[in-house]
C-alpha positions in Angstrom: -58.0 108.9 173.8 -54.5 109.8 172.7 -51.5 108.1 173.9 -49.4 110.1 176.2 -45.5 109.6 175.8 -43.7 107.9 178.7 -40.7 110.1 180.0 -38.3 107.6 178.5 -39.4 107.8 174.8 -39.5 111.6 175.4 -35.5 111.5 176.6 -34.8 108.7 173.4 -36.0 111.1 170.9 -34.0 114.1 172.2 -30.9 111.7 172.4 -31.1 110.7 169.0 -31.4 114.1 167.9 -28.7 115.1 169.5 -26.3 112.4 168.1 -27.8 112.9 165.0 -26.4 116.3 165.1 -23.7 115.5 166.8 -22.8 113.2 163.3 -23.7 115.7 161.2 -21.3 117.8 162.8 -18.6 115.5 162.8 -19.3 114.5 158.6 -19.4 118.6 158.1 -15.8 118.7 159.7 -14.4 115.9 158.5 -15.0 116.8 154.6 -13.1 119.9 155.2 -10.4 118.3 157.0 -10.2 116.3 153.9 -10.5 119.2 152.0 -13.0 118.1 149.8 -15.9 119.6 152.0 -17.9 123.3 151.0 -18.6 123.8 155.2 -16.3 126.6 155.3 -15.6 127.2 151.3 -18.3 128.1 149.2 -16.6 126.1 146.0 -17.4 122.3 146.2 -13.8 120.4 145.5 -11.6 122.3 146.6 -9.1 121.0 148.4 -8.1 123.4 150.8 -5.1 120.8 152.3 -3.8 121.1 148.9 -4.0 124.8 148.7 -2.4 125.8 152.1 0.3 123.3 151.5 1.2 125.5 147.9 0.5 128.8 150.2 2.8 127.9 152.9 5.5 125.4 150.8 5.3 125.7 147.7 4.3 122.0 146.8 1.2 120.3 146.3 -0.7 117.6 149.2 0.4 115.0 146.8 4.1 116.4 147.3 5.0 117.6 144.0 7.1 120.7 143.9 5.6 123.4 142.7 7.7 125.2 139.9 8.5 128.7 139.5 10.3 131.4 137.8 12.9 131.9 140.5 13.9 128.0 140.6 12.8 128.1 144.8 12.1 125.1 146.3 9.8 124.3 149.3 9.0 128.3 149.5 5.4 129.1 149.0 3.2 132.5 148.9 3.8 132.7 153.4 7.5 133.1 152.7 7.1 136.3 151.4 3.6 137.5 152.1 3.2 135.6 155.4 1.2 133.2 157.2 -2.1 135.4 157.3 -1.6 136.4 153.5 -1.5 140.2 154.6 2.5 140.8 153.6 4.6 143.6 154.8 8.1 143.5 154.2 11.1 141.2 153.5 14.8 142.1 153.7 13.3 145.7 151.9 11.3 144.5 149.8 7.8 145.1 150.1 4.9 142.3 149.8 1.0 143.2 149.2 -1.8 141.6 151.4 -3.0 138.9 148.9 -6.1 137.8 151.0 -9.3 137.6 148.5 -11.2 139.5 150.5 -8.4 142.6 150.2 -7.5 141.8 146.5 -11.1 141.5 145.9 -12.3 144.9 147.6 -14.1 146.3 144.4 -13.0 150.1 145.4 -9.7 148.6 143.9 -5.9 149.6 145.8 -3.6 152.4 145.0 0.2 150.9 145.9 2.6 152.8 147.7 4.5 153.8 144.4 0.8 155.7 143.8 -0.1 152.8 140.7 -3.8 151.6 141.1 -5.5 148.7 139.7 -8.9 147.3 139.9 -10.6 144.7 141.7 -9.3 140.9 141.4 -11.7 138.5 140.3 -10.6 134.6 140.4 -8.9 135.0 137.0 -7.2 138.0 137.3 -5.7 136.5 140.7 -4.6 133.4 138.4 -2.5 135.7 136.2 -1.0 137.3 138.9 -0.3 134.0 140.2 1.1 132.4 136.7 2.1 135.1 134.7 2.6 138.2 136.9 0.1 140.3 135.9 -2.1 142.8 138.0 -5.9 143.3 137.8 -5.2 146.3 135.9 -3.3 144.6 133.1 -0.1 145.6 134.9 3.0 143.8 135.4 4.2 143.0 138.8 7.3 143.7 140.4 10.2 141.0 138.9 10.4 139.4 142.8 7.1 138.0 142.4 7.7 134.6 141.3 5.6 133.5 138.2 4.5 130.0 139.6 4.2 127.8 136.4 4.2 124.5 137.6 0.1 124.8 138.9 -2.4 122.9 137.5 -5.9 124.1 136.7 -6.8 122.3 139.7 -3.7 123.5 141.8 -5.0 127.3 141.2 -8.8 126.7 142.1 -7.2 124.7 145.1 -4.8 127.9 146.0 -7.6 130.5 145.1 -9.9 128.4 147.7 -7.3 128.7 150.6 -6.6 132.5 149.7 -10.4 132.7 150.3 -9.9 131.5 153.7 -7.3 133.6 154.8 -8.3 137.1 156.6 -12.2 137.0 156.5 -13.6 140.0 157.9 -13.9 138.7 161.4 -10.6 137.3 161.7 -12.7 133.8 162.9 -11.2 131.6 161.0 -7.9 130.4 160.8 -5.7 127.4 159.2 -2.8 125.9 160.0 -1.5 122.6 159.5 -3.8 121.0 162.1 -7.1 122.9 161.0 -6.8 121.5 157.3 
């Protein structure tokens, strides 16, 4: 005859799957607080503390400054193009959405001086980033600062956090606390 399960070993098993997910959870959330977790970004390694310190400051988790072509200091990507990465305008001057998901949008963007360029992919947003140049192969306004002072690693780390910022639902947000 089979065994039937007490009531007790029934309530054990459930408990233990429930802590064990309860850990897993906690593991999943703690890797991306570390930044070195692929939860919430699909590239494994990057740090995405390291790339929303850059976006928002200007210098790297580690605390290096980040150089650039307009000698700034402690000014990141948000200064310009805000917290959200969707721009608008500063004292006149006029600064593009740089979320992925909008710099990535494969029907391209027509700016409001009527120029368009195509599609960014990761390495075209690099040489926006580094060298000021568009998608299209076209330079960017002289206010953009040409940030030389990334590493390869700084870039994927910055790229990973621009990935981040405006997803289609508007879900998921970082700040200093959800890094």
């Amino acid at each position: 005859m089979g065994r039937r399960r007490s009531g007790k070993a029934r309530f054990s098993w459930r408990r233990a799957l429930r802590i064990g997910t309860i850990s897993l959870v906690a593991a999943a959330s703690a890797s991306v607080a570390s930044g070195t977790g692929s939860v919430f970004d699909p590239s494994p390694g990057v740090n995405l503390r390291n790339g929303w310190r850059i976006f928002m400051y200007g210098v790297t988790a580690q605390g290096r400054i980040v150089q650039n072509s307009h000698g700034m200091e402690g000014i990141g990507c948000a200064m310009c193009h805000g917290e959200d990465g969707r721009g608008g305008s500063l004292h006149g001057m006029f600064a593009p959405n740089i979320t992925f998901a909008f710099l990535s949008d494969p029907r391209g963007y027509r700016d409001q001086r009527g120029r368009w360029r195509p599609a960014y992919n990761e390495e075209s947003v690099k040489a926006a980033i580094v060298a000021g140049i568009d998608a299209g192969g076209n330079p960017l306004d002289p206010e953009m600062p040409r940030w030389t002072g990334l590493t390869a690693k700084d870039l994927e780390d910055l790229i990973g956090y621009l990935k981040r910022l405006g997803p289609p639902t508007g879900e998921q947000r970082f700040g200093a606390e959800g890094i």
